[in-house]
N, C-alpha and C positions, 0 to 999 in steps of 0.2 A: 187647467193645464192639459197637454194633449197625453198625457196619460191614457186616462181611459181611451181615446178612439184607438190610441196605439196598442191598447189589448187586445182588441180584435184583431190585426195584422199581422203582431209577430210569434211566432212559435205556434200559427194557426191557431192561434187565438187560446190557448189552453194556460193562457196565465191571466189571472186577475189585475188587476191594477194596484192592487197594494203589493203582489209581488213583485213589477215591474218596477215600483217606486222604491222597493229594497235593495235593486239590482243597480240601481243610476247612483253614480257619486254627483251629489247636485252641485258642488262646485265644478267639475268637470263639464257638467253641460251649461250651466252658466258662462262660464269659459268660451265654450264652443259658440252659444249663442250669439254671443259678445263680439268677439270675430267674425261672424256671417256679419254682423249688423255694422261693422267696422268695411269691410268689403263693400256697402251700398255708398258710403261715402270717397271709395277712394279707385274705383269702377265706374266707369258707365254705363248706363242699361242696357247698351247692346253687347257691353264683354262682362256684363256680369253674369249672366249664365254659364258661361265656361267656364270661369273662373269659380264659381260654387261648384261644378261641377267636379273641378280638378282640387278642389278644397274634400270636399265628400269624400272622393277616391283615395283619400291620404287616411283615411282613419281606418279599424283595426277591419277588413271583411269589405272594404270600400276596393278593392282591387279588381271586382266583378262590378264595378257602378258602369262602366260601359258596355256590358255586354248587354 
């Protein structure tokens, strides 16, 4: 899972990976993933990057994804 590499990233790296995996509701990212992967079939490649990108921006801290 990309847990671990995502320890190193957020919060500057000062969380473990087992506490990062206490912080996620796994149905919620399963969810979200589900969706991304719903998006490649109803997209084209060339609007599918804005289109995740405007999916990104709608989640909770995603209001800074374009700056």
């Amino acid at each position: 899972m990309a847990i671990r590499p995502a320890s190193a990233e957020i919060f500057g790296g000062t969380l473990k990976a087992s506490q990062i995996s206490q912080r996620l509701n796994r149905e919620e990212l399963i969810d979200f993933a589900q969706n991304l992967l719903l998006l490649t079939y109803e997209y084209s490649p060339k609007d599918l990057a804005n289109i995740i990108d405007n999916y990104l921006a709608q989640l909770p801290g995603g209001e800074d994804w374009f700056e």
